[in-house]
mmCIF file of the N, C-alpha and C atoms, coordinates in Angstrom:
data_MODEL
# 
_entry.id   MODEL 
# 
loop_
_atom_site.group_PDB 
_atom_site.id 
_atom_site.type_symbol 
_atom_site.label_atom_id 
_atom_site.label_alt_id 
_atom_site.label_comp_id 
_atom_site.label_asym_id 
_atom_site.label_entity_id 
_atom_site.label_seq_id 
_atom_site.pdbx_PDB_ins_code 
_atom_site.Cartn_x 
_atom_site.Cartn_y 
_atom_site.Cartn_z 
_atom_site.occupancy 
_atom_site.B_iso_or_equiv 
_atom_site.pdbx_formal_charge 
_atom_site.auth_seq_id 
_atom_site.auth_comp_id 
_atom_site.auth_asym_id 
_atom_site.auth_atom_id 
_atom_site.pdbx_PDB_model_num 
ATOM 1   N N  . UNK A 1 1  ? -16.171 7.971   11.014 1.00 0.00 ? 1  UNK A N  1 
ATOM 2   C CA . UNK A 1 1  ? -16.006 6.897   10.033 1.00 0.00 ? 1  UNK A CA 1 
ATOM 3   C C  . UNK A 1 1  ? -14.926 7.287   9.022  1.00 0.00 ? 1  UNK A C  1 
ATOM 4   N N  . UNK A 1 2  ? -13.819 6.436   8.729  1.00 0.00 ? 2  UNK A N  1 
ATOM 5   C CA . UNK A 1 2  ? -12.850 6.524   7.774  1.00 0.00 ? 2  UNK A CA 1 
ATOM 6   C C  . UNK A 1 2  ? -13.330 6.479   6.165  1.00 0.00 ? 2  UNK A C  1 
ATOM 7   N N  . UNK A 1 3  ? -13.327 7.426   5.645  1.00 0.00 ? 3  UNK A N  1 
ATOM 8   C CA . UNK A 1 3  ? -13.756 7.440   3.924  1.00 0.00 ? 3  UNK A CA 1 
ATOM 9   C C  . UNK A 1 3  ? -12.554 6.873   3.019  1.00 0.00 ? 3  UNK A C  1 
ATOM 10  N N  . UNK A 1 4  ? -11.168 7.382   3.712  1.00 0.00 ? 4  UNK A N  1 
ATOM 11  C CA . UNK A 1 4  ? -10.582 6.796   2.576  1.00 0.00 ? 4  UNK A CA 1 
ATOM 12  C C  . UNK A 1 4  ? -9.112  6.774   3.272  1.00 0.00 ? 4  UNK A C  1 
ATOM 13  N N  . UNK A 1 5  ? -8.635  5.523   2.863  1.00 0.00 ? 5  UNK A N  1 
ATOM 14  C CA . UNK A 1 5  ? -7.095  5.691   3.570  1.00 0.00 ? 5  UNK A CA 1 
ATOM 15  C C  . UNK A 1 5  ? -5.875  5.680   2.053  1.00 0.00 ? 5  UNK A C  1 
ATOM 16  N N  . UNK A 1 6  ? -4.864  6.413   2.473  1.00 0.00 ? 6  UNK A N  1 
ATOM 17  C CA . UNK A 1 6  ? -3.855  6.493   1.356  1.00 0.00 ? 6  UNK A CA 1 
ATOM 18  C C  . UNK A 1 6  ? -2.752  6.241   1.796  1.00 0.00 ? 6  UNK A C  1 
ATOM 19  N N  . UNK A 1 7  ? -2.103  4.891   0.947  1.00 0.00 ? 7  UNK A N  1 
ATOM 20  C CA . UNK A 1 7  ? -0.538  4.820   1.137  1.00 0.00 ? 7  UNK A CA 1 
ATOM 21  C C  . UNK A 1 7  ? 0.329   4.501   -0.010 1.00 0.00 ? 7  UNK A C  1 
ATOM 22  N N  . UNK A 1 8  ? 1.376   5.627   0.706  1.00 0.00 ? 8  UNK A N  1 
ATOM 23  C CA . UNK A 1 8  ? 2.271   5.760   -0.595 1.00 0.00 ? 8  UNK A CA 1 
ATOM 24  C C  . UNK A 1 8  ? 3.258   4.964   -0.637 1.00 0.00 ? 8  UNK A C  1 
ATOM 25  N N  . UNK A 1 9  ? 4.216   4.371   -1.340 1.00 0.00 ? 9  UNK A N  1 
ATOM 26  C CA . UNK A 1 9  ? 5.034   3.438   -1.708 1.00 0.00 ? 9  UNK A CA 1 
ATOM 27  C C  . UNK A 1 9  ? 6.026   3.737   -2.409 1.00 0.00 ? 9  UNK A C  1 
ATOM 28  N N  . UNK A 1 10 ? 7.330   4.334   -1.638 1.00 0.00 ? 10 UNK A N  1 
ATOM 29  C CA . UNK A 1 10 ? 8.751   4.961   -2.408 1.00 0.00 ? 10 UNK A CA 1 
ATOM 30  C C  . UNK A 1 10 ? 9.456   3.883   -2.356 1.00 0.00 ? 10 UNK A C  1 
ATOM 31  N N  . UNK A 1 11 ? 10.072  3.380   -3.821 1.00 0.00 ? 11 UNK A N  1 
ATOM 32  C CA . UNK A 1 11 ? 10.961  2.243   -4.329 1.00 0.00 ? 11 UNK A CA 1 
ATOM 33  C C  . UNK A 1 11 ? 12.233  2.818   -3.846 1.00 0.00 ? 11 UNK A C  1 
ATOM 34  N N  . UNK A 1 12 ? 14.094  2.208   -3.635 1.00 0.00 ? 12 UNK A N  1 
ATOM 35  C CA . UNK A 1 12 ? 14.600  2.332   -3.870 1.00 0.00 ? 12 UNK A CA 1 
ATOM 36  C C  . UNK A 1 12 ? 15.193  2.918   -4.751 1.00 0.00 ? 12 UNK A C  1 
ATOM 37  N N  . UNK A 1 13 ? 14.608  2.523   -6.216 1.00 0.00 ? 13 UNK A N  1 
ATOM 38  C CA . UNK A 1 13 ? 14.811  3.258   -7.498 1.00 0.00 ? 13 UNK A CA 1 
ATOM 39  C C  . UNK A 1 13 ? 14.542  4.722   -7.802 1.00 0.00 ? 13 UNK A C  1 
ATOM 40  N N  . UNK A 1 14 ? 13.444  5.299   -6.597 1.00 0.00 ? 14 UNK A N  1 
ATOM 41  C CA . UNK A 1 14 ? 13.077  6.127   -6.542 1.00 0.00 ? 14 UNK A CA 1 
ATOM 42  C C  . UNK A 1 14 ? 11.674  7.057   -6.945 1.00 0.00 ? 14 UNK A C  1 
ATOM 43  N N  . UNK A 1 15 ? 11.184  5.546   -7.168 1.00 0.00 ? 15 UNK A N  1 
ATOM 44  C CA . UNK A 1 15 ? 9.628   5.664   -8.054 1.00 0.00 ? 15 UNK A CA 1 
ATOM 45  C C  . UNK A 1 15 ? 8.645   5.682   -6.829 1.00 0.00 ? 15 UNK A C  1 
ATOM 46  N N  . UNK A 1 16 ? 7.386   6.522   -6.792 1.00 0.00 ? 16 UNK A N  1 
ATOM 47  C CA . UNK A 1 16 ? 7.125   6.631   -5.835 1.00 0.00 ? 16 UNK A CA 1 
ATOM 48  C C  . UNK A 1 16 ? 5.234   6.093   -6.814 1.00 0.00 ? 16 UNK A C  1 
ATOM 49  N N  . UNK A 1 17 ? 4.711   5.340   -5.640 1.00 0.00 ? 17 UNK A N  1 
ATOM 50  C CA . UNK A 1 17 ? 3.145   4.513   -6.152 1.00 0.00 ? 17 UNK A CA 1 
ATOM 51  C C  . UNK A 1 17 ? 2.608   5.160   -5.161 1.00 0.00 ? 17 UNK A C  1 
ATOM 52  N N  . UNK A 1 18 ? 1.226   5.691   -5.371 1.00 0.00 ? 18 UNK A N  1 
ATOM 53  C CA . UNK A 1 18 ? 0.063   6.021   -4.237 1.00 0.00 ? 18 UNK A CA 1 
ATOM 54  C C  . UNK A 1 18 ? -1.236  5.468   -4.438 1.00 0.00 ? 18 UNK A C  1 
ATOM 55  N N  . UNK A 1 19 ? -1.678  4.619   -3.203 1.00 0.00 ? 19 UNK A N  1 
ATOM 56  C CA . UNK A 1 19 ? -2.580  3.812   -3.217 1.00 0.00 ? 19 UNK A CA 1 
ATOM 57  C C  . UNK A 1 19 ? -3.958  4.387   -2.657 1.00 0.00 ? 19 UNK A C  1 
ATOM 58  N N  . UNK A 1 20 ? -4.939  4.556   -3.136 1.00 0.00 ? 20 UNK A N  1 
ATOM 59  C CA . UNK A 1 20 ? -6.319  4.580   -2.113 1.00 0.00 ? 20 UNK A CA 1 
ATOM 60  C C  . UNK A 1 20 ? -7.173  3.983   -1.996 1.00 0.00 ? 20 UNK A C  1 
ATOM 61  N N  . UNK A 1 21 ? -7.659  3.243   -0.888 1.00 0.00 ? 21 UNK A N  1 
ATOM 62  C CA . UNK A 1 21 ? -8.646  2.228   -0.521 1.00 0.00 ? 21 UNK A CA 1 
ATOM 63  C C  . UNK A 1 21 ? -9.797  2.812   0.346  1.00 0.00 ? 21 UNK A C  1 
ATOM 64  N N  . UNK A 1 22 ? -10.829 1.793   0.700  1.00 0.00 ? 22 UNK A N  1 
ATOM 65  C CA . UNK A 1 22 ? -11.573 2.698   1.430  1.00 0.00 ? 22 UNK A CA 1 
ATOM 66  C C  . UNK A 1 22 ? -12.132 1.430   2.873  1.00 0.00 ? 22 UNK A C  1 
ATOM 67  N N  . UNK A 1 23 ? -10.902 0.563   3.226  1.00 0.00 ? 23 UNK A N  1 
ATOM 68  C CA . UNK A 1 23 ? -11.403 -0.647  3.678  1.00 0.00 ? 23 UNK A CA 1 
ATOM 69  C C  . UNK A 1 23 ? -10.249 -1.049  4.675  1.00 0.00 ? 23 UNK A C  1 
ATOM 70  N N  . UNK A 1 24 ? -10.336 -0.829  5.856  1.00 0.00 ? 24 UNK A N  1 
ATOM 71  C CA . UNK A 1 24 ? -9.406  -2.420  6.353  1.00 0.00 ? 24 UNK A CA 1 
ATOM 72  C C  . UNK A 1 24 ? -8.792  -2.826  5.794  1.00 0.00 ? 24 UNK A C  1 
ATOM 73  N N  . UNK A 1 25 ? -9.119  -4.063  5.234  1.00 0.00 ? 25 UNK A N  1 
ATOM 74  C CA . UNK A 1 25 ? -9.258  -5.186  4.668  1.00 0.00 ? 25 UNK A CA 1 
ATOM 75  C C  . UNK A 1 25 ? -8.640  -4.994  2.905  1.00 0.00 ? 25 UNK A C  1 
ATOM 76  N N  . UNK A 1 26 ? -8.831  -3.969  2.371  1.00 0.00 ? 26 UNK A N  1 
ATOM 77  C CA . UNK A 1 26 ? -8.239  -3.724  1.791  1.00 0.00 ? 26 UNK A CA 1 
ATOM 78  C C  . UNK A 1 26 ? -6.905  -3.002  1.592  1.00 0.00 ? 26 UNK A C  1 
ATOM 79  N N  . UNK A 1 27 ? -6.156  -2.167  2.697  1.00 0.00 ? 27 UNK A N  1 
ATOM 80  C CA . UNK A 1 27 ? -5.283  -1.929  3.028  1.00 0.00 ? 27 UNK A CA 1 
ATOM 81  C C  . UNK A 1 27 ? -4.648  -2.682  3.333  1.00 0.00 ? 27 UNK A C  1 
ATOM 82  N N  . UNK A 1 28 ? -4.763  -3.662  4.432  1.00 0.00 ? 28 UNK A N  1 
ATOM 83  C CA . UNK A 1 28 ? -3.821  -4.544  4.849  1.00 0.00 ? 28 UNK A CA 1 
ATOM 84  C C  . UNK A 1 28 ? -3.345  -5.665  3.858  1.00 0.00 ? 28 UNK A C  1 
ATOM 85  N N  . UNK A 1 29 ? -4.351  -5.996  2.697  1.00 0.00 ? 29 UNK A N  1 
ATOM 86  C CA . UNK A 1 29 ? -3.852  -6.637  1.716  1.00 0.00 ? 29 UNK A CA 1 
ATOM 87  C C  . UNK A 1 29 ? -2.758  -5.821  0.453  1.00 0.00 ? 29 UNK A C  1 
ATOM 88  N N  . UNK A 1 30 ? -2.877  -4.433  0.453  1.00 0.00 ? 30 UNK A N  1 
ATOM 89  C CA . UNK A 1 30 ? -2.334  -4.195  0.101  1.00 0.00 ? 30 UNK A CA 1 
ATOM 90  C C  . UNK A 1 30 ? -0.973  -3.906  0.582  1.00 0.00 ? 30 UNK A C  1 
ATOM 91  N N  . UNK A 1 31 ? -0.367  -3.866  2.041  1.00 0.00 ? 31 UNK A N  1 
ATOM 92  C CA . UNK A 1 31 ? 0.494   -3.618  2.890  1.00 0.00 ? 31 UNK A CA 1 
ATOM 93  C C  . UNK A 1 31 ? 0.897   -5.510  2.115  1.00 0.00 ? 31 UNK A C  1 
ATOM 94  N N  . UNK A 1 32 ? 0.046   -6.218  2.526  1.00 0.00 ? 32 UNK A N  1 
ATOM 95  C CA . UNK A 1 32 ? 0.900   -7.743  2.441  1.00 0.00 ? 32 UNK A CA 1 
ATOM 96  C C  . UNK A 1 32 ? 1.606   -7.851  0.998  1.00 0.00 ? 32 UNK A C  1 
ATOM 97  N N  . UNK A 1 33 ? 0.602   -7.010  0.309  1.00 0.00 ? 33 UNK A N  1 
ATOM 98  C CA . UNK A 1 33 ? 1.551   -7.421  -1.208 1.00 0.00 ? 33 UNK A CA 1 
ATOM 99  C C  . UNK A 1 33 ? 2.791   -6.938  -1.185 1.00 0.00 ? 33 UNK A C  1 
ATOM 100 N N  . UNK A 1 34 ? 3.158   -5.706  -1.057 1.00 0.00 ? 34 UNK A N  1 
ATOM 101 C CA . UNK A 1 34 ? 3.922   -5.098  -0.638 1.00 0.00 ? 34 UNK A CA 1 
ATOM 102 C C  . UNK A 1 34 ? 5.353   -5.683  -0.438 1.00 0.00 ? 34 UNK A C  1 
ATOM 103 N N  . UNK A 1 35 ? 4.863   -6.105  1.196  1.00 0.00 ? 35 UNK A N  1 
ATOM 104 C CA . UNK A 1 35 ? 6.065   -6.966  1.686  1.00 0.00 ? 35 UNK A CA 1 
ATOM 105 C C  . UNK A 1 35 ? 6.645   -8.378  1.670  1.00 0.00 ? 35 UNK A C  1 
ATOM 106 N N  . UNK A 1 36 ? 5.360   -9.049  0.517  1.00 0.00 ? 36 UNK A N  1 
ATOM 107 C CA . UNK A 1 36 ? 5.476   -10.395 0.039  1.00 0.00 ? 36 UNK A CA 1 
ATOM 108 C C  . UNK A 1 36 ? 6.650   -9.806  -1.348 1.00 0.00 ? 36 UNK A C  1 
ATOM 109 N N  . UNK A 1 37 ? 6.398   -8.984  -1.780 1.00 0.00 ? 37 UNK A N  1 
ATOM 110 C CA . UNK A 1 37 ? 7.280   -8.493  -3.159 1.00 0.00 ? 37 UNK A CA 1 
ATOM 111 C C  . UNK A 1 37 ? 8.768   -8.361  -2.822 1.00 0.00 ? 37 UNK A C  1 
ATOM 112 N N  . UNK A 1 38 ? 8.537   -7.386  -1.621 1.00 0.00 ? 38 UNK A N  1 
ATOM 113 C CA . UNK A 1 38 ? 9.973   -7.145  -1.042 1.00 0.00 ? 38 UNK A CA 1 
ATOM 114 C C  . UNK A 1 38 ? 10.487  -8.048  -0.766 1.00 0.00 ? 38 UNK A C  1 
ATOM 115 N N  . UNK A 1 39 ? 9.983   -9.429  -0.246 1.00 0.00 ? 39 UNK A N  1 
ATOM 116 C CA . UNK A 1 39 ? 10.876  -10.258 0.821  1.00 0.00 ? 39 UNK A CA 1 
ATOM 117 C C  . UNK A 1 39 ? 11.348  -11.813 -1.114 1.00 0.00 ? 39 UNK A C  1 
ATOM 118 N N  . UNK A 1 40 ? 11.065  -11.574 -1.699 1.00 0.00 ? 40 UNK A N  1 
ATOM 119 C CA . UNK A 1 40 ? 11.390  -12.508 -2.735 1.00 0.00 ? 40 UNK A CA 1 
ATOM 120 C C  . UNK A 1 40 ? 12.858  -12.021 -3.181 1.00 0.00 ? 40 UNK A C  1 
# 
């Protein structure tokens, strides 16, 4: 069983965000925000 998944998020600018969830469902929403941000 997965306890906890982590993803990190390096900007262009060079700023780097680290995320931890403990869900599916919550990862993949966080992957969508992500690339809903990027694509504007």
């Amino acid at each position: 069983m997965i306890k906890r998944i982590t993803i990190s998020v390096e900007e262009d600018s060079g700023s780097t965000m680290q995320h931890t969830v403990s869900t599916r469902e919550e990862a993949l929403a966080l992957i969508d925000r992500y690339f809903k941000e990027e694509s504007v």
